[in-house]
N, C-alpha and C positions, 0 to 999 in steps of 0.2 A: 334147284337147290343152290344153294351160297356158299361158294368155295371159302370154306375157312383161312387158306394158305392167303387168297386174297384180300380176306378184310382184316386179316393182319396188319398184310402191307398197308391197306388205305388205311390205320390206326396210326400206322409206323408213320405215315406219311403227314399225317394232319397232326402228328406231333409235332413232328419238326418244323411245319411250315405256319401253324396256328400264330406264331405272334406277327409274322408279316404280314399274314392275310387282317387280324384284325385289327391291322395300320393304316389300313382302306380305307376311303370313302364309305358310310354307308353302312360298311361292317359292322353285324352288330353280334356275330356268333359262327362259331367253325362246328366240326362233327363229322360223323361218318355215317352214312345212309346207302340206300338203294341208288342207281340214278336211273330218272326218267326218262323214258324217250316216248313222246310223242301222247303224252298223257297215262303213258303206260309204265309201272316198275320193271325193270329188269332184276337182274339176278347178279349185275355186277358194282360188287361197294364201290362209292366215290366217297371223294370228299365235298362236304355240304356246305355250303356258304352262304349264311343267313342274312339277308340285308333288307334295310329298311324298306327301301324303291328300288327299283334296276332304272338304270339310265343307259343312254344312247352312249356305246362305249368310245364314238368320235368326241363326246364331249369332255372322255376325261385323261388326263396326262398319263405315256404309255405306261409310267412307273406305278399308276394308278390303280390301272386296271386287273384285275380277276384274273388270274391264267384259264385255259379250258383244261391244262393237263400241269400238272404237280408229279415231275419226275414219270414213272407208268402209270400214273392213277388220272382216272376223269375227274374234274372239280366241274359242281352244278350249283351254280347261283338257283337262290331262292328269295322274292321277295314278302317278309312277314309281316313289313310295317313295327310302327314304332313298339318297344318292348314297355311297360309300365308293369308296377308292381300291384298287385292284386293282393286285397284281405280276406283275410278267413271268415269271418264272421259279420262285414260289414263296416269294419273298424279299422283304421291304416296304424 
């Protein structure tokens, strides 16, 4: 079960931290989720971090890169690939 007290927090937290993170590389979306471990959901919110490709974090400048932690909250990179907008009907 998902402690409410904490995904509060990780709410509280990807507020405040949402415009820096999508000043990134990459960034293409923040939020609040589950975070995985090892293929598996856990039970403890993170904050989600939507990006196009993940890269080799030696290649990007340290101000660049993704924290793993955002004050007590985990932040979990995800890579979605490029976002496009999609029609209803077949029609843009």
């Amino acid at each position: 079960m998902i402690n409410k007290e904490k995904l509060l927090r990780a709410q509280t937290v990807k507020a405040r931290y949402e415009t820096m993170l999508m000043q990134k590389p990459n960034v293409v979306g923040v939020g609040v989720g589950l975070y995985m471990q090892h293929g598996t959901y856990t039970n403890e919110p993170a904050v989600i971090v939507n990006v196009t490709r993940k890269v080799p974090k030696e290649t990007l400048d340290p101000d660049e890169r993704i924290p793993s932690m955002l004050e007590d909250v985990r932040v979990q990179v995800q890579a979605i690939g490029e976002i496009k907008a999609q029609s209803v009907n077949g029609k843009q």
